[in-house]
C-alpha positions as CSV (number, residue, x, y, z in Angstrom):
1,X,-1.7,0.4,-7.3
2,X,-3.7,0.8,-10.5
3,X,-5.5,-2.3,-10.9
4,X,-8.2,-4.3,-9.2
5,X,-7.0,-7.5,-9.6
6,X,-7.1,-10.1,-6.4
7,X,-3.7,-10.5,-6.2
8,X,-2.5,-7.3,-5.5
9,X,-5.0,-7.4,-2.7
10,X,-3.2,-10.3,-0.9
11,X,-0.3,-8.8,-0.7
12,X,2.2,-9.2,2.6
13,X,2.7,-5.7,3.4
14,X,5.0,-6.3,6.6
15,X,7.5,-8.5,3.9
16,X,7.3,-5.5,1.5
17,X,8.0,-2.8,3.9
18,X,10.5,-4.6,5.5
19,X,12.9,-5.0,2.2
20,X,11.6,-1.3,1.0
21,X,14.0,1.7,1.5
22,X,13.0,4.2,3.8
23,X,10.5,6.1,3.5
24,X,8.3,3.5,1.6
25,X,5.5,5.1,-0.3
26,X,2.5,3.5,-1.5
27,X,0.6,5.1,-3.9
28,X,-3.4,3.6,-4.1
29,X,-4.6,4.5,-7.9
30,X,-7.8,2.4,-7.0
31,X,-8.5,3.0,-3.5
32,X,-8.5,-0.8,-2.8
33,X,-6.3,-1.0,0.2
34,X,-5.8,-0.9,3.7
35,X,-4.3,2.5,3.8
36,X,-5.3,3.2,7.6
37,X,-3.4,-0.4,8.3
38,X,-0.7,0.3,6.2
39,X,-0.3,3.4,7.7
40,X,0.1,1.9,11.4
41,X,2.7,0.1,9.5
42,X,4.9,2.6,8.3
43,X,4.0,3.3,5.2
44,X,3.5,6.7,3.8
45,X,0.0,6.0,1.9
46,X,-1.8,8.3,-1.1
47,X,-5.2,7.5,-1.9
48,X,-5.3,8.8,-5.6
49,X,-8.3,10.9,-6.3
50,X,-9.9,11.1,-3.0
């Protein structure tokens, strides 16, 4: 993720995963989402430049 905008904050994560190879990554450029969520999820989360 490396922009702010709204609609990358609505996404539906449990669709994305879901259709996603595994491991699914997510890489947070803005530090905007859920990563503790995502997370429980599955995913394997990077908050860039914390």
């Amino acid at each position: 993720m490396v922009t702010e905008w709204d609609e990358f904050k609505q996404l539906d994560f449990a669709k994305i995963y879901a259709a996603m190879p595994k491991p699914a990554f997510v890489f947070d450029g803005r530090n905007i989402l859920p990563l503790a969520k995502l997370k429980e999820m599955g995913f394997r989360v990077y908050g860039i430049g914390k």
